[in-house]
C-alpha positions in Angstrom: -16.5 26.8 2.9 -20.3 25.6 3.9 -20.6 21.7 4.1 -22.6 20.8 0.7 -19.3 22.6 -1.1 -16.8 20.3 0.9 -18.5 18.2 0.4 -18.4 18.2 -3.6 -15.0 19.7 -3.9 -12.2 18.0 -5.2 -10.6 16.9 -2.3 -13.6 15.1 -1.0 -14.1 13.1 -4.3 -10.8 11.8 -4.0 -11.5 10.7 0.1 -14.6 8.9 -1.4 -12.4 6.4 -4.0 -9.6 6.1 -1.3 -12.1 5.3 1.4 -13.2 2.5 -1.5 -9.9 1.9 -2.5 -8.6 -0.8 -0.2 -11.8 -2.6 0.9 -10.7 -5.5 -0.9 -7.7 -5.8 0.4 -8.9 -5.7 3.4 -11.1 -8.7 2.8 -8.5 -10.7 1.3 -6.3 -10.2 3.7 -8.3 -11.4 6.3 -10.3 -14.0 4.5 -8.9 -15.2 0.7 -7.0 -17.8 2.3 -10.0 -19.4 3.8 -12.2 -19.1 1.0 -8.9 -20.5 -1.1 -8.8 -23.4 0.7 -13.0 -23.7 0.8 -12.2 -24.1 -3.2 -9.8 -26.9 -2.6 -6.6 -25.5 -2.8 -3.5 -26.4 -1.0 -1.0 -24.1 0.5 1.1 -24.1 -2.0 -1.2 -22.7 -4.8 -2.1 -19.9 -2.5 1.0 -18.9 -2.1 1.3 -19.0 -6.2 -2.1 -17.1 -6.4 -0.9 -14.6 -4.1 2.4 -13.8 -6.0 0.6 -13.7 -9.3 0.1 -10.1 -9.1 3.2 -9.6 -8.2 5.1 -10.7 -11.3 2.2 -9.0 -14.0 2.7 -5.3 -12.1 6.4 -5.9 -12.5 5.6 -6.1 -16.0 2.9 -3.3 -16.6 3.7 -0.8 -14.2 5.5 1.4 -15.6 3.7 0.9 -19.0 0.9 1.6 -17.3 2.4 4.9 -15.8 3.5 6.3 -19.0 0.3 6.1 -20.9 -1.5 7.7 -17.9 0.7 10.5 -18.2 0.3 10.8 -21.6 -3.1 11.1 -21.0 -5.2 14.1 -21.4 -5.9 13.4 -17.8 -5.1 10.8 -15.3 -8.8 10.1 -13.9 -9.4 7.7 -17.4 -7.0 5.5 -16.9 -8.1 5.4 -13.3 -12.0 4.5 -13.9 -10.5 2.3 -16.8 -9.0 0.2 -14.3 -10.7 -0.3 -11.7 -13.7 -1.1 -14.0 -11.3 -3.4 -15.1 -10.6 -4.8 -11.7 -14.2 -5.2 -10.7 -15.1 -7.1 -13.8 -12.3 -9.4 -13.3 -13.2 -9.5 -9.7 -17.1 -10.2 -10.5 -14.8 -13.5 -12.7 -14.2 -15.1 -9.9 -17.9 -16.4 -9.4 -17.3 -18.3 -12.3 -13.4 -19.4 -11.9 -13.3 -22.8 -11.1 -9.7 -25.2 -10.1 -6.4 -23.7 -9.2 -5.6 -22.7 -13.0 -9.0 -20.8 -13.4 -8.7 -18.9 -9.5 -4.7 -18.1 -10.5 -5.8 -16.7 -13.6 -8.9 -14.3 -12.5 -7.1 -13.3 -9.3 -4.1 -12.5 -10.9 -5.5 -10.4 -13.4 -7.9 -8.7 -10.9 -5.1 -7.4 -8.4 -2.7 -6.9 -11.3 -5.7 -4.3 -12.5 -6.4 -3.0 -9.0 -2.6 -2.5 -8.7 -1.1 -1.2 -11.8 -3.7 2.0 -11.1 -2.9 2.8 -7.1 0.0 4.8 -8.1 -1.6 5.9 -10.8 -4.4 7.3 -8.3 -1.0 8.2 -5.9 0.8 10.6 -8.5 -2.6 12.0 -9.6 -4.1 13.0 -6.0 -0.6 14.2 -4.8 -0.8 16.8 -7.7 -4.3 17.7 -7.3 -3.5 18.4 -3.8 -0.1 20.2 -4.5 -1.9 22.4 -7.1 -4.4 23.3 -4.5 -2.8 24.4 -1.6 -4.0 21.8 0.1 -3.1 17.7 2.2 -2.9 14.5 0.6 -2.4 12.7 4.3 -6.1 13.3 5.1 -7.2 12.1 2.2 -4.6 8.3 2.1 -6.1 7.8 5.9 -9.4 7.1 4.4 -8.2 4.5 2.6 -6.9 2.9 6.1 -10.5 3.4 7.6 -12.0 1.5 4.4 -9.5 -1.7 4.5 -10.9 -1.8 7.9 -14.2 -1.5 7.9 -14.0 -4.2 4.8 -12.2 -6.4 7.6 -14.6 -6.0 9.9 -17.6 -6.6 8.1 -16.3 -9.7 6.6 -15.4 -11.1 9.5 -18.9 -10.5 11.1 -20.4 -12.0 7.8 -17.7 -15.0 7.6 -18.9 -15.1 11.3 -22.8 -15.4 11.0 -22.7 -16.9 7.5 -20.0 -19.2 6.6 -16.9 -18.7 3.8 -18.9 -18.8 1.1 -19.4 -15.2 1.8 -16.7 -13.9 1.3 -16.9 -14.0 -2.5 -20.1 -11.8 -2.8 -18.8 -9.2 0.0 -15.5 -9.1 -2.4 -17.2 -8.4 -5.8 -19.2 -6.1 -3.8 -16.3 -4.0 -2.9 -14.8 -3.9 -6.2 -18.0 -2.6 -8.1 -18.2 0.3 -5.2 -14.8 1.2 -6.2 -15.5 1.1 -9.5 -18.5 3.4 -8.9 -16.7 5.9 -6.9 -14.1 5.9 -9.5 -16.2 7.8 -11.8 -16.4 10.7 -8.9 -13.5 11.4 -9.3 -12.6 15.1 -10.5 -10.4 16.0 -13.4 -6.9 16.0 -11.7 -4.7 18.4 -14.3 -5.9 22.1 -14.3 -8.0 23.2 -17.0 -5.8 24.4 -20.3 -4.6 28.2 -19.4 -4.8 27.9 -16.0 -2.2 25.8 -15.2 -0.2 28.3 -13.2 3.4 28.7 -12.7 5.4 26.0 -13.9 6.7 23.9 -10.7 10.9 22.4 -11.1 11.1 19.1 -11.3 12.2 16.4 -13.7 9.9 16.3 -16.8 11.7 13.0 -18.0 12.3 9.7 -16.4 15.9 9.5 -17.3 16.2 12.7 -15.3 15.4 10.6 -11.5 16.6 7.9 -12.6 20.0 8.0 -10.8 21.8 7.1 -7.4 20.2 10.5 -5.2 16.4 9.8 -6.4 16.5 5.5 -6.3 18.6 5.1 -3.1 16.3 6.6 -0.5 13.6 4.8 -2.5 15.7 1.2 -1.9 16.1 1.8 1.6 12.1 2.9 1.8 11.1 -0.8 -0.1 13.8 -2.7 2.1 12.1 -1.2 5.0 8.7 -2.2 3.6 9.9 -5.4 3.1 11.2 -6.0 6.6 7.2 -6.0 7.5 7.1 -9.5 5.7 6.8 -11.3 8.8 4.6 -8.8 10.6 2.0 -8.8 7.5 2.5 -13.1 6.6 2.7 -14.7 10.1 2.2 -12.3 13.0 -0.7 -13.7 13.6 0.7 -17.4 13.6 3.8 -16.1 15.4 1.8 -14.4 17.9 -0.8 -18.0 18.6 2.1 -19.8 19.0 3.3 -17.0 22.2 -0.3 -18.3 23.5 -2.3 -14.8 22.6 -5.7 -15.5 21.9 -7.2 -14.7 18.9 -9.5 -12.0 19.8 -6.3 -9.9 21.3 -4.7 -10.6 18.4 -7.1 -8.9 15.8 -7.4 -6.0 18.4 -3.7 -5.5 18.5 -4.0 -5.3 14.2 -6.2 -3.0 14.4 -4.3 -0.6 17.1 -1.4 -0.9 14.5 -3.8 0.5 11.6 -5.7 3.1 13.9 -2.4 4.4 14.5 -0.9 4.4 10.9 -4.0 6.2 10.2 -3.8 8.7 12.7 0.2 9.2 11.0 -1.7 9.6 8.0 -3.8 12.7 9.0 -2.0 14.5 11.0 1.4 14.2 8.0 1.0 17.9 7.3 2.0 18.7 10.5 5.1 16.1 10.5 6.5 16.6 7.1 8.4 19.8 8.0 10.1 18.6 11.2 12.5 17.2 8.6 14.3 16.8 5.7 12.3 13.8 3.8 15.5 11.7 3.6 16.1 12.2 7.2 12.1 11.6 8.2 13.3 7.8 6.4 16.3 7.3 8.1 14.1 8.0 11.3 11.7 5.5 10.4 13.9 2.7 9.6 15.5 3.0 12.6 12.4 2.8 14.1 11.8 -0.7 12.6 15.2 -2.0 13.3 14.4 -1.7 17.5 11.0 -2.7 17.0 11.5 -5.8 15.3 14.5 -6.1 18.0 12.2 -6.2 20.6 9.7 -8.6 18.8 12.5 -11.0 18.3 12.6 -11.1 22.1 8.6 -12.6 22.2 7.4 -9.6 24.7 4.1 -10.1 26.6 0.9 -8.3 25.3 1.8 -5.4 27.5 4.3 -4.7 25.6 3.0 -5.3 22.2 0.9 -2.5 22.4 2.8 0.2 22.5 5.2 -1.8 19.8 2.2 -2.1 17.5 1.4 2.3 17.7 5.4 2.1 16.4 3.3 0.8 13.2 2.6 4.5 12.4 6.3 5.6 12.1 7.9 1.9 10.5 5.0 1.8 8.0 3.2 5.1 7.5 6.2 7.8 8.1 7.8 5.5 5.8 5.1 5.7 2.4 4.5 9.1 3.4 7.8 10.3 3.4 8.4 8.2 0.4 5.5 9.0 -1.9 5.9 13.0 -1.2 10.1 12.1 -1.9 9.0 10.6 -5.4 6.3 13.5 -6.0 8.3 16.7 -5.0 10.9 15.9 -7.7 9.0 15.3 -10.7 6.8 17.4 -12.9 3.5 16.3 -14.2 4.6 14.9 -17.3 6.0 12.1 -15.5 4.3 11.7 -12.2 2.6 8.3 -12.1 5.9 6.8 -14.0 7.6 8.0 -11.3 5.1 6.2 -9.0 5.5 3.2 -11.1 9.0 3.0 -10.6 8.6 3.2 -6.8 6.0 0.5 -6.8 8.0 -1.6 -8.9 10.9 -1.5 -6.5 8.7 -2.4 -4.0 7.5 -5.3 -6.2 11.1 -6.6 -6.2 11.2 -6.5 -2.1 8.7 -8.2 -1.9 9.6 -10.9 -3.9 12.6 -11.0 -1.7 11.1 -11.4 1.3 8.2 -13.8 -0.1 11.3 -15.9 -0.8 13.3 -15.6 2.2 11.2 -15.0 5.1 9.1 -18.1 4.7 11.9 -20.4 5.3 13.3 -18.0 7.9 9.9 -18.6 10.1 9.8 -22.3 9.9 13.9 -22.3 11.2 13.8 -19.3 13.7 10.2 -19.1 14.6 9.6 -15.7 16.5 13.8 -14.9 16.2 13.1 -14.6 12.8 12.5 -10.9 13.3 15.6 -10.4 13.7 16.4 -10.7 10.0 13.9 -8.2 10.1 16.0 -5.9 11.7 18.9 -6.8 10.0 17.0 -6.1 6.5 15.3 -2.5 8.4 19.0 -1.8 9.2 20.2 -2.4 5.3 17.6 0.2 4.3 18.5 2.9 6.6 22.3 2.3 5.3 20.8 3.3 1.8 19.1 6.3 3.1 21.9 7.2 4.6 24.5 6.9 1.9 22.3 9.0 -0.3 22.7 11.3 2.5 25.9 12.3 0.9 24.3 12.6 -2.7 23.6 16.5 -3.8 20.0 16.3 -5.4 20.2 18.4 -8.3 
């Protein structure tokens, strides 16, 4: 196919949002908390504003899903929200206390988040119909968070805090805009093609075989708690400067995004089930050996096990949810998954906190002792017969 039709076909439309999907993320994750407490807030109410998403996609979600579904196609509710996001998002220049930034932020992410899976179910399907890889086209959405992370932090750098805001607004309305590339995700009436199995009602999934690999996957996630909330602090504290510390972050996501794009090739090597059984296990002697404060020598080849813990993991999982459901139900189905994972991390937001202060750096070995609980799951629905 000659580059300008690459270049403009589907595939590459959908590259374009996910490379503009995360770029917020990755600026909040790296900066909110200092621009938070620029504003005056303590650490208690950014730990509130930071759960306030939380608990309103726990209550959307799967709303959310079904009326995308319903949909003539998914790509309007898409734009819809993430026009929605970055007008919240734009808010925040005029949010003022704890009360006005909980509010705005809240709503923003809740936005931002109640249409990822809705962009998940839809891009899986595109790519499904089409014969062709939806790894490829989640990695860009890796490179993005990081090259938001980076540019922030030269900006913060040069600049001051009270950059951040603009850079984030920024972000949000070029998501917005490259939501409305996207291409129409459902085949055109009468050329749907042969009808694929799958369940065409929620009810259908809804049962021990589909949500128990999905539990262990979200227990799994939720065992990175300490890795995404205090690694950083954890590692400081072993005496790693802070310079090694960002580039050992960013070895972890270089490698989940290499996971990502070369997925096509891994997917077969295994049943799904067994490719997250693999991956917990993983997690379970990687958060061993963290538990055990190994040099920087070590860390490194600890933080490439990223790729397998994290990525193998939502890979595995997303194409688990996708390859058993129809169209008719596809980002409900997504829903559902992220809404377990809503309830992990609750969980963990609850537990791990306290854990850290007791333990300190042994605290990942609750990690590995919550890893080890999901790969039980998995394993158990081992036994299940998917229908």
């Amino acid at each position: 196919m000659p580059l300008p039709a690459r270049l403009a076909s589907p595939e590459a439309r959908c590259g374009l949002f996910y490379l503009s999907q995360m770029t917020t993320m990755g600026a909040a994750n790296g900066y909110a908390g200092i621009w938070f407490a620029d504003q005056g807030l303590s650490g208690a109410q950014i730990g509130w504003i930071n759960a306030a998403p939380i608990f309103g996609l726990l209550c959307l979600n799967l709303f959310v899903g079904r009326v995308a579904d319903r949909a003539d196609d998914w790509r309007s509710v898409i734009v819809a929200l993430m026009a929605l996001a970055a007008v919240l998002s734009a808010g925040l220049s005029l949010a003022a206390g704890f009360v006005g930034i909980l509010l705005v932020w809240g709503a923003a992410h809740t936005a931002l988040g109640a249409g990822l899976p809705v962009a998940d179910a839809a891009t899986l399907k595109l790519t499904e119909r089409r014969g062709s890889e939806y790894g490829p086209i989640r990695a860009l959405a890796t490179v993005g968070y990081l090259c938001a992370l980076v540019l922030v932090g030269l900006m913060a750098g040069a600049f001051g805090p009270g950059v951040f805001l603009p850079l984030f607004i920024g972000f949000a309305l070029l998501r917005a805009l490259a939501a409305t590339a996207l291409p129409r995700f459902r085949a055109p009436p009468g050329e749907e093609g042969e009808a694929r199995p799958g369940a065409t009602a929620l009810g259908q999934v809804l049962r021990p075989w589909f949500l128990l690999p999905l539990g262990g996957a979200c227990v799994i996630f939720g065992s990175h708690f300490i890795l995404n909330a205090f690694q950083a602090l954890l590692w400081q504290r072993q005496g790693i400067g802070v310079g090694t510390i960002s580039l050992l972050i960013a070895f972890g996501a270089v490698c989940e995004t290499a996971l990502f794009w070369f997925w096509p090739r891994i997917r077969h090597l295994a049943s799904l089930r067994a490719l997250l059984a693999f991956a917990g296990a993983v997690a379970v002697l990687r958060w061993t050996a963290f538990a055990f404060a190994p040099p920087v020598a070590l860390l490194w080849p600890l933080q490439a096990l990223h790729a397998i813990t994290f990525a193998l993991t939502l890979m595995a999982s997303l194409a688990y949810v996708s390859s058993h459901v129809t169209e008719q139900i596809a980002a409900q189905a997504q829903a559902v998954f992220v809404m377990m994972q809503e309830v992990m991390s609750i969980v963990a937001l609850l537990s791990f906190g306290a854990i850290v202060d007791a333990y300190g750096v042994g605290a990942y070995g609750f990690s590995a002792l919550f890893a080890a609980c999901g790969v039980a799951l998995i394993l158990a629905s081992l036994r299940l017969r998917v229908p």
